[in-house]
N, C-alpha and C positions, 0 to 999 in steps of 0.2 A: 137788507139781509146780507147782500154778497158783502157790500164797505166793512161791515160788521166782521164777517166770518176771515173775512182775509187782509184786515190792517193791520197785523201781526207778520205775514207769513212772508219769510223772505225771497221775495217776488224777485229783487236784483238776483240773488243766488241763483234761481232753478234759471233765470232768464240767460246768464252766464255760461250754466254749464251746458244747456240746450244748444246755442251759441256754439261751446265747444266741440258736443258732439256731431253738430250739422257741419263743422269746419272741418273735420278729421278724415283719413282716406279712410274707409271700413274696405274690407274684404268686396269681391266682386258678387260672393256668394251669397255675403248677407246682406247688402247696398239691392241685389235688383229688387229681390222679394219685398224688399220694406217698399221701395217706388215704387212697385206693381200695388201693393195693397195701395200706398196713399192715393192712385190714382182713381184705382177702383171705388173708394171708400168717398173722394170728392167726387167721383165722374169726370173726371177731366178730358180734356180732349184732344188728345196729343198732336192731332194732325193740324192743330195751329200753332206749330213751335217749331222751330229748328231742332233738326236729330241732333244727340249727345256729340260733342268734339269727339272724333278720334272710336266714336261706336261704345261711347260708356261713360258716363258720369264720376266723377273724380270725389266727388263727396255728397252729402242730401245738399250741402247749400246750392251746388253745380246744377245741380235739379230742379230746385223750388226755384233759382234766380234766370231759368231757362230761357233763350231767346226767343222772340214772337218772329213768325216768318212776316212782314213786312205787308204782303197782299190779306194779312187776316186781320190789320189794325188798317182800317183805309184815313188818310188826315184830311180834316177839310181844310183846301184849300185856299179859299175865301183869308185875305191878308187880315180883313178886318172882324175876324171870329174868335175865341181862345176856344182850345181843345182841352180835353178831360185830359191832366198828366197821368190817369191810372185807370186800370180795371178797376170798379169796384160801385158800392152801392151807395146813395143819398143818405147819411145821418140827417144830415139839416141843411138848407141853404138860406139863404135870404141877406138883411141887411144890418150893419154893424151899428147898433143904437147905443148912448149913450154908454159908450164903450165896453160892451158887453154882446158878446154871440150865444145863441142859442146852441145851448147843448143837446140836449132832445126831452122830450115832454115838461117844458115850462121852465128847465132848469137852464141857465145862462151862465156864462164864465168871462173872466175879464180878458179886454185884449190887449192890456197891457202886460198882465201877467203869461199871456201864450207867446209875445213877443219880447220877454226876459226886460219888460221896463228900460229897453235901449232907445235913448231918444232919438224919435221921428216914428214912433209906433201908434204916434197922435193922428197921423198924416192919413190912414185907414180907416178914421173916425168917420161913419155917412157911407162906408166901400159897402161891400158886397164880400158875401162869405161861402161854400162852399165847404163840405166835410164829407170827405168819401173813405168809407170802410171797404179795407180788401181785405174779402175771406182768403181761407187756404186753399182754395180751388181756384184762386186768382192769378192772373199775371203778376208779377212783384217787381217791376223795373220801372221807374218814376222816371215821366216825360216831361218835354217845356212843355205850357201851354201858348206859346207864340214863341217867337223868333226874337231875339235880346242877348244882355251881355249879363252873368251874373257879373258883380259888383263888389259883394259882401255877402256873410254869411256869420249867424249867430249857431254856436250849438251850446242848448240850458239843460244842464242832468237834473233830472230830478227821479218819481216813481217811475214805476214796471205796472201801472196796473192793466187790466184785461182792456183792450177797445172793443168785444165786444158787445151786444147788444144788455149784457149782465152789467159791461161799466159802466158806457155811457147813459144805462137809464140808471143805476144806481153809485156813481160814484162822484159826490160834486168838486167841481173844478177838472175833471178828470184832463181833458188838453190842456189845461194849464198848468196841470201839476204830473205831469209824464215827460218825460223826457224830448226835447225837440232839437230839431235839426234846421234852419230857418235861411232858406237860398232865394236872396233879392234879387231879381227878374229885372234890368231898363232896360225899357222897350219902346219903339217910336214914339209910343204915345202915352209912356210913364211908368211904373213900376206895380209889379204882383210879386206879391210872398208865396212860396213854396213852402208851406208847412209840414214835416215830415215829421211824426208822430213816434217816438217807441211806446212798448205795450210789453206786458209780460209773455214772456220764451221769446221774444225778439232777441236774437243775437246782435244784430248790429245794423245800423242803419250806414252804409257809404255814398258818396257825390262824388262823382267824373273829375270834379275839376278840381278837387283838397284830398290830403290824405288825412282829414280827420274824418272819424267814424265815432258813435256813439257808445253806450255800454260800457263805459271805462272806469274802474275802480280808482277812486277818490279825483274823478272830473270837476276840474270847476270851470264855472261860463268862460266860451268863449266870445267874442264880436269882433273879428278881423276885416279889413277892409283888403280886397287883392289890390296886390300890387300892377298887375297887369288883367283887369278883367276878361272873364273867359268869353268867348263868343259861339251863343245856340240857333241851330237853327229850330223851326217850329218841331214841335214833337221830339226836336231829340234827345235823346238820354241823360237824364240830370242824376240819378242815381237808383240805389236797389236797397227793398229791406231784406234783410239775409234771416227768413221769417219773418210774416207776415203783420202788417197794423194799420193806420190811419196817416189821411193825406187834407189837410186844411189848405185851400188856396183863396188870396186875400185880392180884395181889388180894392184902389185908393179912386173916394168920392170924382165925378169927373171926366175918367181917364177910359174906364171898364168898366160893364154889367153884365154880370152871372144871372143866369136864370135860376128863378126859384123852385126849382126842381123838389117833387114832394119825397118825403123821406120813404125809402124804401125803391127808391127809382134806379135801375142798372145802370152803367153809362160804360161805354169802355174807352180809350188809348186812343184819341184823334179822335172821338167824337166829340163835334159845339159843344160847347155850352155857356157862352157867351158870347158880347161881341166890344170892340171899342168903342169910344165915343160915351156920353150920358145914354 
């Protein structure tokens, strides 16, 4: 019913201009009250975040992309574990079969098509998958999940449609036909994808170490290799969605095992949820 009612509506527009207004300075007068309600309205809990630069928020996005105080995300330390890059909840996890992940209730999507058909997308075939939704009451700032060098990076435009619980049970292909942001991970002991998801009213998806960001009127694929690879340590800051979506992290057969954590399971920012090795 939702595929139906809203394959028509233009999802990139409203996601655009949302986008816009999240980017813009408003007034002091009208910026707190809107904060105050969205906090109220998710319950959020401000005393695990860093107070506003300078005693004030500069825009919604300055807000929603807000920093986590350090001692409220604790990282395991354990060299041979991966940590959750995000707040958020279990769509699906499990293992990448005949090159296809599970979307959620029976429905499957290609992994070729979520990693834009760039060869060595084959290499994942036998991995481990992991798809974590962050509500708007979420942290929004995307972590490593181990210590490595990004390398490369794809970003594929495509849909704006909703991640949540309305797309992913009713929109098929929905990861692989939404917009991605795709940051390759080598790591002592081999390489994880970082799958960074848009969704409709997402402004824009950013990464620490490129100035490209997602959202762009008349975008075509990108697949750059850096020149000088950037080097992470564990947990640190890979990028931010500027509004709220979905996070796919990929492990190559081998190398890393995710745990099959059941859908609907919370996880946050430096907590396991894997480890190296078969």
């Amino acid at each position: 019913m939702y595929y139906a009612l809203f394959r028509f509506f233009p999802k990139k527009h409203l996601s655009r201009m949302m986008g816009w207004l999240a980017s813009v300075r408003w007034p002091g007068i009208m910026l707190g009250p809107v904060i105050g309600l969205y906090i109220r309205i998710y319950r959020i809990d401000m005393t695990q975040f860093l107070p506003a630069p300078e005693g004030a928020w500069r825009n919604f996005n300055a807000f929603f992309t807000r920093a986590i105080r350090p001692e409220a995300r604790p990282v395991e330390k354990d060299k041979a574990t991966l940590v959750s890059p995000v707040d958020g909840a279990v769509v699906e996890a499990g293992t990448i079969e005949q090159g296809r992940l599970i979307q959620a209730k029976g429905r499957t999507f290609s992994l070729a098509q979520l990693l834009g058909d760039i060869p060595g997308w084959e290499k994942y075939e036998g991995g481990d998958f992991i798809t974590l939704y962050l509500s708007p009451k979420d942290y929004h700032r995307i972590h490593t999940p181990c210590a490595g060098k990004v390398t490369r990076f794809t970003y594929i435009p495509g849909d704006l449609w909703t991640v949540s619980p309305a797309g992913f049970n009713g929109v098929p292909d929905l990861f692989a036909r939404n917009e991605r942001l795709v940051s390759y991970l080598e790591t002592a002991f081999g390489e994880v994808a970082v799958v960074k998801v848009g969704a409709t009213v997402v402004g824009k998806i950013k990464v620490v170490y490129h100035e490209q960001t997602s959202n762009l009127p008349g975008a075509t694929l990108v697949n750059e290799t850096l020149a000088s690879p950037v080097a992470f340590e564990k947990a640190q800051e890979l990028g931010r969605f500027e509004l709220g979506s979905t996070v796919i992290l990929l492990t190559r057969p081998g190398e890393a095992r995710l745990e099959p954590l059941d859908p609907g399971t919370t996880v946050k920012m430096g907590q396991a949820i894997g480890k190296t090795g078969k």
